[in-house]
N, CA, C and O atoms as a GROMACS GRO file, in nm:
protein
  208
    1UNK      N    1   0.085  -0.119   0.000
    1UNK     CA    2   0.000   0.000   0.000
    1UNK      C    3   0.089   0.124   0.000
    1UNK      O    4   0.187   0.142   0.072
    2UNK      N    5   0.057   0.177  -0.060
    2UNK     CA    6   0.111   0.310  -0.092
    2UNK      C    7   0.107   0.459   0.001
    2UNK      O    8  -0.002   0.515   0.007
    3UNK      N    9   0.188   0.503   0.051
    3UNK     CA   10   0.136   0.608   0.146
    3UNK      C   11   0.129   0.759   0.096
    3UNK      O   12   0.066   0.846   0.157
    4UNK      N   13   0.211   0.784  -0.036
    4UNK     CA   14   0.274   0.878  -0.083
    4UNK      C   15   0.124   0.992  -0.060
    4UNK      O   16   0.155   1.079   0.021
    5UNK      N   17   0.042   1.002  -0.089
    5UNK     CA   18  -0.048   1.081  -0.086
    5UNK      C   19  -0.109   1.056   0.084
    5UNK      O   20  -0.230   1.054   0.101
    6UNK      N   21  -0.038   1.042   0.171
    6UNK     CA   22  -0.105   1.037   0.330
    6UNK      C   23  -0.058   1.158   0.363
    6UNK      O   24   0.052   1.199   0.325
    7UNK      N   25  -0.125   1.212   0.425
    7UNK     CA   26  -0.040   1.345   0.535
    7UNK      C   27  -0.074   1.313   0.707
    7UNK      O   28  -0.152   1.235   0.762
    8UNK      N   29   0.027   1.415   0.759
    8UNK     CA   30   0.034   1.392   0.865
    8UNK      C   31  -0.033   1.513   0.974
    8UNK      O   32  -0.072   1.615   0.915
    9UNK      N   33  -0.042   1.513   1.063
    9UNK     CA   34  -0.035   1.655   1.149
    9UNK      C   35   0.082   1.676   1.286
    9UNK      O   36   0.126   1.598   1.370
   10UNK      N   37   0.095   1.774   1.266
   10UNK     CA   38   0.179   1.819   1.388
   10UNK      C   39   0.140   1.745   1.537
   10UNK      O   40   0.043   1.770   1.609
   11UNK      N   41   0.231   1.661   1.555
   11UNK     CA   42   0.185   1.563   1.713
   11UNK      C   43   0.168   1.434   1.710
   11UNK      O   44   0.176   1.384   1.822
   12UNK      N   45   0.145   1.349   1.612
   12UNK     CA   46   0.143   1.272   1.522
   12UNK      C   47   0.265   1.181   1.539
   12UNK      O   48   0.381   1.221   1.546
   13UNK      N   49   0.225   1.062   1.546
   13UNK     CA   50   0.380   0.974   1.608
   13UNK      C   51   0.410   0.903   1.471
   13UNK      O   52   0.318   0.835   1.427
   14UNK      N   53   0.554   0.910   1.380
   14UNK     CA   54   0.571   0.904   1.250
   14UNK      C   55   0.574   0.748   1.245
   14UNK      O   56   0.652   0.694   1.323
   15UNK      N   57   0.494   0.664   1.156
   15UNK     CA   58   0.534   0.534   1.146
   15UNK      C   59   0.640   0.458   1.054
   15UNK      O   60   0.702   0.353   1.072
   16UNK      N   61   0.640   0.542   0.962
   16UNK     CA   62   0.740   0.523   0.880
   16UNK      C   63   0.876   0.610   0.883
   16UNK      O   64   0.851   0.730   0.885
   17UNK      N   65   1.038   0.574   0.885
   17UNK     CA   66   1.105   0.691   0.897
   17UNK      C   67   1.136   0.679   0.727
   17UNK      O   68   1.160   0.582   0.655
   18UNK      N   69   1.122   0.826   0.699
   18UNK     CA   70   1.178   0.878   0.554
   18UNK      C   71   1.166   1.003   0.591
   18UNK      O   72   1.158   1.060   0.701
   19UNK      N   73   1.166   1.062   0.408
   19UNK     CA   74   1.159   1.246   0.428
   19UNK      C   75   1.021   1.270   0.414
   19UNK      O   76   0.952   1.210   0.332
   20UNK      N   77   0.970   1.375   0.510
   20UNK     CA   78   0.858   1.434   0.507
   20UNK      C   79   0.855   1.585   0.468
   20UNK      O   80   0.955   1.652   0.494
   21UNK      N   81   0.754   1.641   0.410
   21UNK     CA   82   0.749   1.780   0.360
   21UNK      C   83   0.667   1.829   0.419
   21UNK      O   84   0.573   1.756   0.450
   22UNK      N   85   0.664   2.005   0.473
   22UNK     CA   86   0.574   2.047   0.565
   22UNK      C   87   0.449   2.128   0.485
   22UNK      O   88   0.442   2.070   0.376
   23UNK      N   89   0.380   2.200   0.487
   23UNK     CA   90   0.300   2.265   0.381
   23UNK      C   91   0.357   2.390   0.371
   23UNK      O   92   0.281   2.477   0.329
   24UNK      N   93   0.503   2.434   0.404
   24UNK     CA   94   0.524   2.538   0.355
   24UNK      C   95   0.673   2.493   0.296
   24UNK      O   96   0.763   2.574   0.276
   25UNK      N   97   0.682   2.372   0.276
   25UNK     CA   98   0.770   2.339   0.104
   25UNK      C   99   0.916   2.244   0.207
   25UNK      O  100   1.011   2.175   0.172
   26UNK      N  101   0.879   2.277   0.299
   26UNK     CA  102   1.041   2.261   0.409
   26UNK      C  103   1.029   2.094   0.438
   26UNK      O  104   0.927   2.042   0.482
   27UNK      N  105   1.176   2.007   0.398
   27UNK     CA  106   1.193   1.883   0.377
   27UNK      C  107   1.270   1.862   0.554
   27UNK      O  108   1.351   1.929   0.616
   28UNK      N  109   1.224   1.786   0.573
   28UNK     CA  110   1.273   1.695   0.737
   28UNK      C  111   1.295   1.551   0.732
   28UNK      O  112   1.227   1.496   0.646
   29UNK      N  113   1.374   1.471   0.804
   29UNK     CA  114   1.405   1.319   0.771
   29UNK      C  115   1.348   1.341   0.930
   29UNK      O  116   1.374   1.421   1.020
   30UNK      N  117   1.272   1.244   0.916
   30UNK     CA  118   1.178   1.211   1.042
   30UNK      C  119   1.186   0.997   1.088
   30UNK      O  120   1.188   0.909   1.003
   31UNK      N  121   1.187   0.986   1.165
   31UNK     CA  122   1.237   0.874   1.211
   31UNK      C  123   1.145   0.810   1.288
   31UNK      O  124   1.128   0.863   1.398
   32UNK      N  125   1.083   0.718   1.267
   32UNK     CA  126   0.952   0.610   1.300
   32UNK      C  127   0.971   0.669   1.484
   32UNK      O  128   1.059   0.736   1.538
   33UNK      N  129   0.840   0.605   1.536
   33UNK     CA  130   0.829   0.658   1.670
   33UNK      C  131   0.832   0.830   1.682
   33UNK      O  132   0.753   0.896   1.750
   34UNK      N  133   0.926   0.876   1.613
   34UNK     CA  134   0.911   1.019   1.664
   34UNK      C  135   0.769   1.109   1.663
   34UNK      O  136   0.662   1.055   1.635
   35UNK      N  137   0.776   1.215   1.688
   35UNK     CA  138   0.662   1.312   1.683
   35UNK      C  139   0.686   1.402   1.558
   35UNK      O  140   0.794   1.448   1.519
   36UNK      N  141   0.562   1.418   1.503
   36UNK     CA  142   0.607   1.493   1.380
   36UNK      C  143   0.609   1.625   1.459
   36UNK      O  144   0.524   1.647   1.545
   37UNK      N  145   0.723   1.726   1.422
   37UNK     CA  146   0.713   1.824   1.500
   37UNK      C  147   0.668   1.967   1.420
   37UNK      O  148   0.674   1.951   1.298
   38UNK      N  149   0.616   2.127   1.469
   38UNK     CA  150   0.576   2.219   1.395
   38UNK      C  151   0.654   2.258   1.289
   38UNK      O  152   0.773   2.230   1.280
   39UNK      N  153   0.571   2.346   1.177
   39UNK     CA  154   0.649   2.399   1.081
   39UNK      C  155   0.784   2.469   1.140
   39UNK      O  156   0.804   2.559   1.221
   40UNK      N  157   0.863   2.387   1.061
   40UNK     CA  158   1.025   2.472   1.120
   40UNK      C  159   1.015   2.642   1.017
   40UNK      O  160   1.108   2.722   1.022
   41UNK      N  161   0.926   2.660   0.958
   41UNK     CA  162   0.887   2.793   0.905
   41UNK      C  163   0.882   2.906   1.032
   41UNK      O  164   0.962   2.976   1.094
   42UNK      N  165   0.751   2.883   1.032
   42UNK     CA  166   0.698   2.980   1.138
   42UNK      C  167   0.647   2.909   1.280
   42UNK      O  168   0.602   2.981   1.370
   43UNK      N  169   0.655   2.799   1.292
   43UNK     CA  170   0.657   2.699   1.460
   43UNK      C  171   0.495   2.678   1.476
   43UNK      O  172   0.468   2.597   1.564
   44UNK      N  173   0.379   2.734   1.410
   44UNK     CA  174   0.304   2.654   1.409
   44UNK      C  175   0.254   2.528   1.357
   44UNK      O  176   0.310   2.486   1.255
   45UNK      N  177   0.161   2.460   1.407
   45UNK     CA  178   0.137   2.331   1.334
   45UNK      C  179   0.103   2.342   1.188
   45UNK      O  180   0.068   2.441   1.125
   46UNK      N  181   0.123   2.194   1.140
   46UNK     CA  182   0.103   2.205   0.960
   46UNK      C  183   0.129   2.026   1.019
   46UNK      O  184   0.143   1.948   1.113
   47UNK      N  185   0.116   2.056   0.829
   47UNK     CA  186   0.082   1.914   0.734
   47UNK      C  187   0.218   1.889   0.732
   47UNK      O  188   0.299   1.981   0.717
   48UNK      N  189   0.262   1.728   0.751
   48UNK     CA  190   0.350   1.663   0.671
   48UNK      C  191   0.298   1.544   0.589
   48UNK      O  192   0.204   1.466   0.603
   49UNK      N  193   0.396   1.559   0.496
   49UNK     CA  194   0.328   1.434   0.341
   49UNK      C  195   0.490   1.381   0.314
   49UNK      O  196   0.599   1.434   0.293
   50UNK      N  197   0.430   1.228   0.331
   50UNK     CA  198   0.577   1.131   0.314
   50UNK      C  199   0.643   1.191   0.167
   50UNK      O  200   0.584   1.271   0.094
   51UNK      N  201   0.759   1.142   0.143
   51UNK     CA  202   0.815   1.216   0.015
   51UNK      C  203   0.897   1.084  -0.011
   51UNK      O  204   0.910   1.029   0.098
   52UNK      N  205   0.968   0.997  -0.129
   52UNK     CA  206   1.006   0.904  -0.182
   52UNK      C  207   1.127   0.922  -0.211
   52UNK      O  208   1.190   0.833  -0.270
   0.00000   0.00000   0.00000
């Protein structure tokens, strides 16, 4: 199953580790178990979407 089109939200415990993208374009390597954490933009919450 395919996740590429899943997103995430800020708080969110990552199940997969790869790169995630935030909704304001900014790439993070995020690591299974962790917490997806706020836009490193401006520190509020946002979207992350797995990236391949």
């Amino acid at each position: 199953m395919s996740r590429t089109n899943t997103s995430y939200r800020t708080g969110e415990t990552v199940e997969r580790s790869g790169n995630y993208i935030s909704e304001s374009g900014q790439k993070n390597q995020l690591q299974e178990g962790e917490k997806f954490p706020n836009c490193p933009v401006n520190g509020n919450e946002t979207t992350w979407s797995y990236v391949e």
